[in-house]
N, CA, C and O atoms as a printed pandas DataFrame, in Angstrom:
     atom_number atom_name residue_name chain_id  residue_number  x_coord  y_coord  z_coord
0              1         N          UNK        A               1 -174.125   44.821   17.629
1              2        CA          UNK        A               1 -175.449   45.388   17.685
2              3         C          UNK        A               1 -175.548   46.629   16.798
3              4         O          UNK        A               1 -176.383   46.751   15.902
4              5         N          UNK        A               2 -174.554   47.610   17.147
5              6        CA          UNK        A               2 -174.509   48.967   16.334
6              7         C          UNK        A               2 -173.394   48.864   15.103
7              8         O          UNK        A               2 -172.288   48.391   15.368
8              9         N          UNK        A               3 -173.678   49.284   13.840
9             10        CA          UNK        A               3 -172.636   49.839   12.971
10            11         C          UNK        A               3 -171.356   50.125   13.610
11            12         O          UNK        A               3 -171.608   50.814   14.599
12            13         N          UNK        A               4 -169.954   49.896   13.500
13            14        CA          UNK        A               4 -168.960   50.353   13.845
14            15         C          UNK        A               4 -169.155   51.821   13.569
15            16         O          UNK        A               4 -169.376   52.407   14.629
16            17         N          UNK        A               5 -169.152   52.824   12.272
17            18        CA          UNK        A               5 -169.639   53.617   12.416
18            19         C          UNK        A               5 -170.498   54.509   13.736
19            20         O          UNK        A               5 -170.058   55.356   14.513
20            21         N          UNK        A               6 -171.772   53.965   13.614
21            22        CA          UNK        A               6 -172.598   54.471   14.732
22            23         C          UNK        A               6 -171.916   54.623   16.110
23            24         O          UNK        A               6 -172.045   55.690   16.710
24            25         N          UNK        A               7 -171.113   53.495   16.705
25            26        CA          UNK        A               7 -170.492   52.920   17.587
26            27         C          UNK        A               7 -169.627   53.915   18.078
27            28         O          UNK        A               7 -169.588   54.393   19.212
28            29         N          UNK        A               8 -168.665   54.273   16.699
29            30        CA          UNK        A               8 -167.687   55.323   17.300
30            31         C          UNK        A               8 -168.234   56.983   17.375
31            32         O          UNK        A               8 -167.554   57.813   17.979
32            33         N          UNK        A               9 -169.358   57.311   16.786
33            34        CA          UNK        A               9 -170.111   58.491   16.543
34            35         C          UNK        A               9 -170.809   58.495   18.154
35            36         O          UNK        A               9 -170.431   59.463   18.813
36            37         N          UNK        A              10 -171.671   57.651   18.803
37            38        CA          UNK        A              10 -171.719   57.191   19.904
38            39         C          UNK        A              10 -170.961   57.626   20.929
39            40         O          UNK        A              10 -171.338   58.552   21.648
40            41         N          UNK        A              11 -169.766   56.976   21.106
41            42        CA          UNK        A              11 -168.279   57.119   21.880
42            43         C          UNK        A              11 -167.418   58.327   22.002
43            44         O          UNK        A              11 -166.641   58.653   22.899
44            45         N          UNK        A              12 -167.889   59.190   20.365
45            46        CA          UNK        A              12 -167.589   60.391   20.571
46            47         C          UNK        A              12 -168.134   61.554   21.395
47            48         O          UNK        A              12 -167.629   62.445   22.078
48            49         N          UNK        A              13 -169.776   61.063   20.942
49            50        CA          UNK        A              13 -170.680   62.104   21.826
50            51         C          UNK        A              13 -170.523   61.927   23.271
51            52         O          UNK        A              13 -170.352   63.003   23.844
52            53         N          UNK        A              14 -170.530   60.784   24.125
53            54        CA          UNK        A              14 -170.574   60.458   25.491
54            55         C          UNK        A              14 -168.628   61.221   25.808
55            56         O          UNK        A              14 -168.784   62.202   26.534
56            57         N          UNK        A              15 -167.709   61.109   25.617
57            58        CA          UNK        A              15 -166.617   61.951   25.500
58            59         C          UNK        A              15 -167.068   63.606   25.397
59            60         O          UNK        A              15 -166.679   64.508   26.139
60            61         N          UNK        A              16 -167.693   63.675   24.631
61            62        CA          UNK        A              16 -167.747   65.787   23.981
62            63         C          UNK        A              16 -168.773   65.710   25.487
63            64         O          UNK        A              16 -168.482   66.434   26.439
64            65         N          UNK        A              17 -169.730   64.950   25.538
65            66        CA          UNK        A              17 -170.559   65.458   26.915
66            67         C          UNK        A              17 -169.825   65.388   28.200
67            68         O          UNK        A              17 -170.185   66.253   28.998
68            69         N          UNK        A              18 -169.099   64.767   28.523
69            70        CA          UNK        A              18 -168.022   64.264   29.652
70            71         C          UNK        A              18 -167.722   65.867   30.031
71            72         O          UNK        A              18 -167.993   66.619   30.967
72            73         N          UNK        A              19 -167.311   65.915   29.302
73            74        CA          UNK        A              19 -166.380   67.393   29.011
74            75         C          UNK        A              19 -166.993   68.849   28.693
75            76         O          UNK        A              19 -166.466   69.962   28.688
76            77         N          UNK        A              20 -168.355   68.402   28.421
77            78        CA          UNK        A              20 -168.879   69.640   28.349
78            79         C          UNK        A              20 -169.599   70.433   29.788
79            80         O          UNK        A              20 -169.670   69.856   30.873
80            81         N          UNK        A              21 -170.063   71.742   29.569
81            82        CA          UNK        A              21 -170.098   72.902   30.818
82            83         C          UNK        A              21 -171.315   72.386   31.727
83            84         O          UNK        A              21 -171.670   72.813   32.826
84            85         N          UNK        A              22 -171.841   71.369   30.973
85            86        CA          UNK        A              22 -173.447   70.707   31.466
86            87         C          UNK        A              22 -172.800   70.018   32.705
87            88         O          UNK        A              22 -173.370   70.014   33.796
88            89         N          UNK        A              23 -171.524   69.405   32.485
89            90        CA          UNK        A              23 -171.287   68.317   33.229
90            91         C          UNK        A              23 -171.103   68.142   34.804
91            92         O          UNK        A              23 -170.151   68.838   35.158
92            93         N          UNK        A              24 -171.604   67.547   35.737
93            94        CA          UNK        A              24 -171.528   67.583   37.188
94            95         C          UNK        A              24 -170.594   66.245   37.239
95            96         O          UNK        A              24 -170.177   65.483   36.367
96            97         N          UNK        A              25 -170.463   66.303   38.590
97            98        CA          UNK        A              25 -169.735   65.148   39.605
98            99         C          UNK        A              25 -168.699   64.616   38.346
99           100         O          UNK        A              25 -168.974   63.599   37.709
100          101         N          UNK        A              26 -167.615   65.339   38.102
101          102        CA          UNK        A              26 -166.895   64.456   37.278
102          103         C          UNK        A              26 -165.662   63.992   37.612
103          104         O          UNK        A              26 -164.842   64.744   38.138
104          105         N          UNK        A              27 -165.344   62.479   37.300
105          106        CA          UNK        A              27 -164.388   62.195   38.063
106          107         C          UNK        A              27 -163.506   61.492   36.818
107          108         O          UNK        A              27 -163.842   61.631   35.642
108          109         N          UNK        A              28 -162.358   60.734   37.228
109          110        CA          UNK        A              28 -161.578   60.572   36.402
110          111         C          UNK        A              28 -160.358   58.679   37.517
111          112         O          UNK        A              28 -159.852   58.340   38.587
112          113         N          UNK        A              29 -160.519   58.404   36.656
113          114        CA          UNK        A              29 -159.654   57.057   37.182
114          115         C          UNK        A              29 -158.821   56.530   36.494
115          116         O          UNK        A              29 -159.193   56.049   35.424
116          117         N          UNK        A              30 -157.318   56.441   36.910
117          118        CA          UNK        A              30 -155.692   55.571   35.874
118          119         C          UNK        A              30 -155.578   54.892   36.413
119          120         O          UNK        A              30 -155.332   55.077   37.605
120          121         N          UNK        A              31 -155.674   53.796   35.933
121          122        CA          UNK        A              31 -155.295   52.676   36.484
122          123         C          UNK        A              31 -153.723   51.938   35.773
123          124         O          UNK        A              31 -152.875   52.590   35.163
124          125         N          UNK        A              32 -153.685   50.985   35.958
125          126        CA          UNK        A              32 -152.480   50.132   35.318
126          127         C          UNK        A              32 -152.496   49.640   34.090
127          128         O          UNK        A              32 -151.477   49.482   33.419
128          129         N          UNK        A              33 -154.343   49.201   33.488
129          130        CA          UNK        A              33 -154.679   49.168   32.710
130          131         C          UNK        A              33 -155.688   49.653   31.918
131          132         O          UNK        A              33 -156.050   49.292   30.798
132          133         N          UNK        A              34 -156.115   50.560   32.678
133          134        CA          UNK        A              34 -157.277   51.336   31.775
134          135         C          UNK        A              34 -157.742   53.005   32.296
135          136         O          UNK        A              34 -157.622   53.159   33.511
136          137         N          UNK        A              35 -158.040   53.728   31.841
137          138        CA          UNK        A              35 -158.245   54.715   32.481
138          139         C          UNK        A              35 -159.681   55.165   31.670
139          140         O          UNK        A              35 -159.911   55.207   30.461
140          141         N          UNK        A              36 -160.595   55.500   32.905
141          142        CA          UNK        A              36 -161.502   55.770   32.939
142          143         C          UNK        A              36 -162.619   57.074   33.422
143          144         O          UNK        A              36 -162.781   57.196   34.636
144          145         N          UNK        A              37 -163.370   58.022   32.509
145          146        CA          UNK        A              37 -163.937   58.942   33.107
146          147         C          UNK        A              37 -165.749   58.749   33.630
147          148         O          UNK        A              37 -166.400   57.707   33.708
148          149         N          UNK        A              38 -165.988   59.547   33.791
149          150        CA          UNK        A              38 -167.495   59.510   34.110
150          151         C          UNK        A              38 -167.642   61.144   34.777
151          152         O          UNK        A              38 -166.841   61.902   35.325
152          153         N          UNK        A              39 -169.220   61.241   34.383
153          154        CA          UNK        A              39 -169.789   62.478   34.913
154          155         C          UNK        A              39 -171.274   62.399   34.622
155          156         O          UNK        A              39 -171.697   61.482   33.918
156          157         N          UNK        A              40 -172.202   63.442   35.200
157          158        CA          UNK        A              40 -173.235   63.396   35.417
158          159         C          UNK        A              40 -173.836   64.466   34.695
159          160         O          UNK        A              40 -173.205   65.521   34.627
160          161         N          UNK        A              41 -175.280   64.348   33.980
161          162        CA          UNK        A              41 -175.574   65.962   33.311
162          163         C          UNK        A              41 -177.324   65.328   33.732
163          164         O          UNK        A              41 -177.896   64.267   33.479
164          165         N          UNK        A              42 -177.767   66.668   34.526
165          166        CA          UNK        A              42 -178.694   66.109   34.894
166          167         C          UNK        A              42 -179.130   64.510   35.687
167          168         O          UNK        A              42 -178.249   63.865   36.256
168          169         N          UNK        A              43 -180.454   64.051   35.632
169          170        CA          UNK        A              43 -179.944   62.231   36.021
170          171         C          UNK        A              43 -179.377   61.136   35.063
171          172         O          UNK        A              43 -179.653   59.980   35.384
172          173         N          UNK        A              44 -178.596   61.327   33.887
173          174        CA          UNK        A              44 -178.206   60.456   33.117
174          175         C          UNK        A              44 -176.244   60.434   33.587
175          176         O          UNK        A              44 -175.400   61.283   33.299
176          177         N          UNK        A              45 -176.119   59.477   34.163
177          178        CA          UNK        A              45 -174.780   59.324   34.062
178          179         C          UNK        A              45 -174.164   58.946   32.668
179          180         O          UNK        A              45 -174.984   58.425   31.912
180          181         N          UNK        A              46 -173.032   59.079   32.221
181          182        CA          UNK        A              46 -171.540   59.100   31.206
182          183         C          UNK        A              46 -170.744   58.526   31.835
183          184         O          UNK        A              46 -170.509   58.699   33.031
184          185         N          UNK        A              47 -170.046   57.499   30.847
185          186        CA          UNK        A              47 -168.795   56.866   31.409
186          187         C          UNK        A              47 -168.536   56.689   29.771
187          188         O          UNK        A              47 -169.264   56.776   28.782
188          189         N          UNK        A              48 -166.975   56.364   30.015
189          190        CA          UNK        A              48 -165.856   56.488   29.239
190          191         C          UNK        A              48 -164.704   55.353   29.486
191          192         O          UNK        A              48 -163.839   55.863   30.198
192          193         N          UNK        A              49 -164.373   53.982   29.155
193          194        CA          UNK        A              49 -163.591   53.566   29.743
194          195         C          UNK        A              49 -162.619   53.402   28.525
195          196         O          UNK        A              49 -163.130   53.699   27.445
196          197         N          UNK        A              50 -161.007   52.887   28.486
197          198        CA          UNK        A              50 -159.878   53.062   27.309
198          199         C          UNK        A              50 -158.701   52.259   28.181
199          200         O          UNK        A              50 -157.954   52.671   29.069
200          201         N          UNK        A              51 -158.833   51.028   27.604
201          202        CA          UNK        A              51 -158.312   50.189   28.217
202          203         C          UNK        A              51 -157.328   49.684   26.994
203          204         O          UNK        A              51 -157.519   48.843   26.116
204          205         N          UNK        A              52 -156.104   50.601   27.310
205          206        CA          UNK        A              52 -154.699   50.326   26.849
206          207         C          UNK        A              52 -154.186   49.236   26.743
207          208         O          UNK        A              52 -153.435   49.147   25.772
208          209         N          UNK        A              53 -154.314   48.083   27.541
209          210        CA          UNK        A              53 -153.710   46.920   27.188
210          211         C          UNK        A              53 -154.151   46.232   26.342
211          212         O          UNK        A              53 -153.498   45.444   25.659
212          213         N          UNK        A              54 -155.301   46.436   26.276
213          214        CA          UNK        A              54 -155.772   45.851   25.348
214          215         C          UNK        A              54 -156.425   46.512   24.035
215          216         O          UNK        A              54 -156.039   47.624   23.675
216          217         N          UNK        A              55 -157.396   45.833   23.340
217          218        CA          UNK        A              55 -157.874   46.735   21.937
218          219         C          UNK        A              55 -159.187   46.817   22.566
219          220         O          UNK        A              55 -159.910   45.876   22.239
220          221         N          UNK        A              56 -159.698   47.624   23.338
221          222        CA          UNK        A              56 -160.738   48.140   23.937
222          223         C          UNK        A              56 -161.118   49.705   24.261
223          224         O          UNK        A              56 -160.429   50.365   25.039
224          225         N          UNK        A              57 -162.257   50.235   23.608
225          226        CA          UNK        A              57 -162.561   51.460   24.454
226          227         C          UNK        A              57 -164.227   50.911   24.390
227          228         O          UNK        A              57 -164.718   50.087   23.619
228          229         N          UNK        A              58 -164.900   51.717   25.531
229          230        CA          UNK        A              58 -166.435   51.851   25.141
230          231         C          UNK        A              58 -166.937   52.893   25.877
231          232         O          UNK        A              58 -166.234   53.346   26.780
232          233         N          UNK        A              59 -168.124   53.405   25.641
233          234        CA          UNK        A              59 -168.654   54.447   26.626
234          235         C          UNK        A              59 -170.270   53.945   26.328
235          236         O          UNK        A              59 -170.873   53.437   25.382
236          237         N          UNK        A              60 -170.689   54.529   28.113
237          238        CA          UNK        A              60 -172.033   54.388   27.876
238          239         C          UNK        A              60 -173.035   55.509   28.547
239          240         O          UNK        A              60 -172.481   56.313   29.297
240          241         N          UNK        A              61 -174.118   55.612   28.399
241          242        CA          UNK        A              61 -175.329   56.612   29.342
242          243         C          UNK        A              61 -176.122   55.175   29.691
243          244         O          UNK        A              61 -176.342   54.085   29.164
244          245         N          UNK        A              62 -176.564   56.316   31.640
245          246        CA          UNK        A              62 -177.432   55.395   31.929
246          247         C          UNK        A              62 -178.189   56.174   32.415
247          248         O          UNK        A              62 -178.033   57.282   31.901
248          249         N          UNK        A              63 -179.348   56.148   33.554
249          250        CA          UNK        A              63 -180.198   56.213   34.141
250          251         C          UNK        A              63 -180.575   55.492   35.151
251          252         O          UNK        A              63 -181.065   54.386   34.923
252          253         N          UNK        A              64 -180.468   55.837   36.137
253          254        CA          UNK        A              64 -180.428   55.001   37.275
254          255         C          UNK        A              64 -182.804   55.619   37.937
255          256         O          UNK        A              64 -183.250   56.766   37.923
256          257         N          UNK        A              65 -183.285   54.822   38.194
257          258        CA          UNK        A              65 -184.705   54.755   38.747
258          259         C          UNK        A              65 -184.989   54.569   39.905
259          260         O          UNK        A              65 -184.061   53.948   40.423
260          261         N          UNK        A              66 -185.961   54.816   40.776
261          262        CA          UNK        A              66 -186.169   54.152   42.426
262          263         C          UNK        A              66 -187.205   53.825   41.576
263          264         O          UNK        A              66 -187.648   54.197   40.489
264          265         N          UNK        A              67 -187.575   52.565   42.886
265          266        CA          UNK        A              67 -189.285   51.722   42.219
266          267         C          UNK        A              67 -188.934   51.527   43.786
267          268         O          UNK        A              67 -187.946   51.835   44.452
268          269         N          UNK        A              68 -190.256   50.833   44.119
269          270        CA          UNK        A              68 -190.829   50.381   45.355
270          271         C          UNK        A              68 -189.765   49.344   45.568
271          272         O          UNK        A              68 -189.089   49.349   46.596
272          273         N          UNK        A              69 -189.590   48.383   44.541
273          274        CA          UNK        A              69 -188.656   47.549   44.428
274          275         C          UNK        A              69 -187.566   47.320   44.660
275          276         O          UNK        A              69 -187.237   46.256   45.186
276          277         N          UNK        A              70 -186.706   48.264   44.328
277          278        CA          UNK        A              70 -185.401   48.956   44.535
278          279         C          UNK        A              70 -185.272   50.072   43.120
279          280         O          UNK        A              70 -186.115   50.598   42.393
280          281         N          UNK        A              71 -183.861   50.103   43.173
281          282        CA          UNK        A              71 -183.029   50.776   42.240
282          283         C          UNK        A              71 -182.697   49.520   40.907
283          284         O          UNK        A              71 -182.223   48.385   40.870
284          285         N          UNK        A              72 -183.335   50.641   39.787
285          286        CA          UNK        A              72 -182.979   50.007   38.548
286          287         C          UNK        A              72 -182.260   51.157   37.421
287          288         O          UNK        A              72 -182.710   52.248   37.072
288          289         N          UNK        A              73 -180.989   50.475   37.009
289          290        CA          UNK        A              73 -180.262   51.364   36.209
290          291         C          UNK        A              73 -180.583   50.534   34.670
291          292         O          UNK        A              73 -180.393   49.348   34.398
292          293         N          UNK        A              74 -181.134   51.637   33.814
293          294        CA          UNK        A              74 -181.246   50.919   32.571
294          295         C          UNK        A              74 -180.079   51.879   31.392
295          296         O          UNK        A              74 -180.325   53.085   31.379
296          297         N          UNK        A              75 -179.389   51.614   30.850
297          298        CA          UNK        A              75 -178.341   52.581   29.780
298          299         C          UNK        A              75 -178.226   51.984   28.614
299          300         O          UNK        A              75 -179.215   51.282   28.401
300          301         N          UNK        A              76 -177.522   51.958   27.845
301          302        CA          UNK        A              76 -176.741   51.714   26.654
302          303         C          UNK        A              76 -175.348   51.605   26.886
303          304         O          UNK        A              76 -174.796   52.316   27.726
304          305         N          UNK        A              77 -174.741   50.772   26.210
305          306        CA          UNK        A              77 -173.072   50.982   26.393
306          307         C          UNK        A              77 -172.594   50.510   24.588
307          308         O          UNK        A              77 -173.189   49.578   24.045
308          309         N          UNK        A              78 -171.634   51.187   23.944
309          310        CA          UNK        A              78 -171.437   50.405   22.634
310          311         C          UNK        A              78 -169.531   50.228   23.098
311          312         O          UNK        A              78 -168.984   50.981   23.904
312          313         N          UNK        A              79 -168.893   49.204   22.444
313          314        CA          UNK        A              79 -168.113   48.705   22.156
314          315         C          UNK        A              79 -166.679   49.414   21.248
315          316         O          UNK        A              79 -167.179   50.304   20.560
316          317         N          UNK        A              80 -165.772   49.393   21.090
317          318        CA          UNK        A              80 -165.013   49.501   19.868
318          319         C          UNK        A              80 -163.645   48.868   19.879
319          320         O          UNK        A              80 -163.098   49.094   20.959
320          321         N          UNK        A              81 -163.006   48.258   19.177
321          322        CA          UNK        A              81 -161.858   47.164   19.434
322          323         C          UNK        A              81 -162.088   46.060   19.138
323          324         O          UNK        A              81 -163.280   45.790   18.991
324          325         N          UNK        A              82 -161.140   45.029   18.937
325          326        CA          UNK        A              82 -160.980   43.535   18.362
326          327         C          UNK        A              82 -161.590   42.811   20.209
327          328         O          UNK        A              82 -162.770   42.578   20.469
328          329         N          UNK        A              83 -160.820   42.676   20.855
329          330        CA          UNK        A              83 -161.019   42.580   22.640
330          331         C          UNK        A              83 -162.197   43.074   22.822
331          332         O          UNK        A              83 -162.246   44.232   22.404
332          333         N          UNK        A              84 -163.536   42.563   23.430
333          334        CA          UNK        A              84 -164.603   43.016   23.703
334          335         C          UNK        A              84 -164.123   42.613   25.357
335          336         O          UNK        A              84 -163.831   41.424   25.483
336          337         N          UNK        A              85 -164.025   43.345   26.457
337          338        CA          UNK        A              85 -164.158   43.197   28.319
338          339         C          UNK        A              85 -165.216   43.508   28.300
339          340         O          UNK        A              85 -165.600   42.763   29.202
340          341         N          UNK        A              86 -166.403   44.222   27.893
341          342        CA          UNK        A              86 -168.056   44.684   28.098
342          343         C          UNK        A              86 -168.832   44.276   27.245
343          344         O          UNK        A              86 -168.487   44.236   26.064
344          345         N          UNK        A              87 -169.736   43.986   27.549
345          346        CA          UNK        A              87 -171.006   43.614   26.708
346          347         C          UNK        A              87 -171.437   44.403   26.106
347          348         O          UNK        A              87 -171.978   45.101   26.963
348          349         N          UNK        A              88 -171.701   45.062   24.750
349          350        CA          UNK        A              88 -172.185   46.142   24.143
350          351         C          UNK        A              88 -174.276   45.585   24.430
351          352         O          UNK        A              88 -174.928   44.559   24.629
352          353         N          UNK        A              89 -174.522   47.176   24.250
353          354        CA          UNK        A              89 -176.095   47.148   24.210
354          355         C          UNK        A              89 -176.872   47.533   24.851
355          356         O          UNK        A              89 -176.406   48.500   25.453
356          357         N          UNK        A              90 -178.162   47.306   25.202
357          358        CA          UNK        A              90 -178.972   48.101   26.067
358          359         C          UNK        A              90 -178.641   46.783   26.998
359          360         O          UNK        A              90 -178.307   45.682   26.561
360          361         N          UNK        A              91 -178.819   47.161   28.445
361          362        CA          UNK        A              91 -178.611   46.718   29.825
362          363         C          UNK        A              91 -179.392   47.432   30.604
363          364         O          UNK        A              91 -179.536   48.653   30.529
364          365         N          UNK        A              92 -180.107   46.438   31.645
365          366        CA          UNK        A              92 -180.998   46.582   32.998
366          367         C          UNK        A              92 -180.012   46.208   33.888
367          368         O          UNK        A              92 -179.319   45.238   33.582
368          369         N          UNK        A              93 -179.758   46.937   35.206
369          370        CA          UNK        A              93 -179.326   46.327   36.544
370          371         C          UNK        A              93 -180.125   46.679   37.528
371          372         O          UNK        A              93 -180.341   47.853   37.826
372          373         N          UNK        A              94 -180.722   45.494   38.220
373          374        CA          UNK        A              94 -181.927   45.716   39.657
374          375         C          UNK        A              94 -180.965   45.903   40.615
375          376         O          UNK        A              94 -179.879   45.448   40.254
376          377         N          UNK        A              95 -180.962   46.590   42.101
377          378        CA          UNK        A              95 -180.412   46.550   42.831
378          379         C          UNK        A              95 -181.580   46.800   44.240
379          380         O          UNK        A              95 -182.367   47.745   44.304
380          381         N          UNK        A              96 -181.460   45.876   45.117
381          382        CA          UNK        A              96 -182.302   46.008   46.256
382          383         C          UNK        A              96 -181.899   47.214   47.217
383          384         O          UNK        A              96 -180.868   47.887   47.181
384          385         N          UNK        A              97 -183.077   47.318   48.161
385          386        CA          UNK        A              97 -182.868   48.198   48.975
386          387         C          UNK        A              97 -181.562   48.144   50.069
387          388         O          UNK        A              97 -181.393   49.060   50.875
């Protein structure tokens, strides 16, 4: 979808924000195969995932909404690596009450 370029310019910024003084609720996860951050700046969540076993990193922002409906998270996520585990791109998730 995005320029490799763009992609990793992308991946950098969601990282420098992770980490920057803006950042709330930040947490951090190692796993066996991937280790993963996330944090909050304002209502846009950051995530960061770097999945060592394989040729994978990606990061994305989202936004999570209430509607009458339920909860809808709409973000971006981009890609980088030969191994795609995530779908790069803009993404909707509905979630009921």
């Amino acid at each position: 979808m995005f320029s490799n370029r763009v992609s990793q310019q992308f991946y950098a910024l969601v990282r420098r924000l992770i980490a920057c003084r803006l950042a709330r609720d930040y947490a951090e996860y190692h796993g066996s195969t991937e280790d993963s951050y996330a944090a909050r700046i304002g209502p846009l969540h950051l995530a960061v995932n770097d999945c060592f076993v394989l040729d994978h990193v990606d990061a994305s922002i989202s936004l999570q909404l209430r509607t009458p409906w339920g909860r809808v998270t709409v973000g971006l996520m981009v890609c980088l690596g030969e191994e795609q585990v995530r779908r790069p791109g803009l993404f909707v998730e509905r979630y009921s009450f």
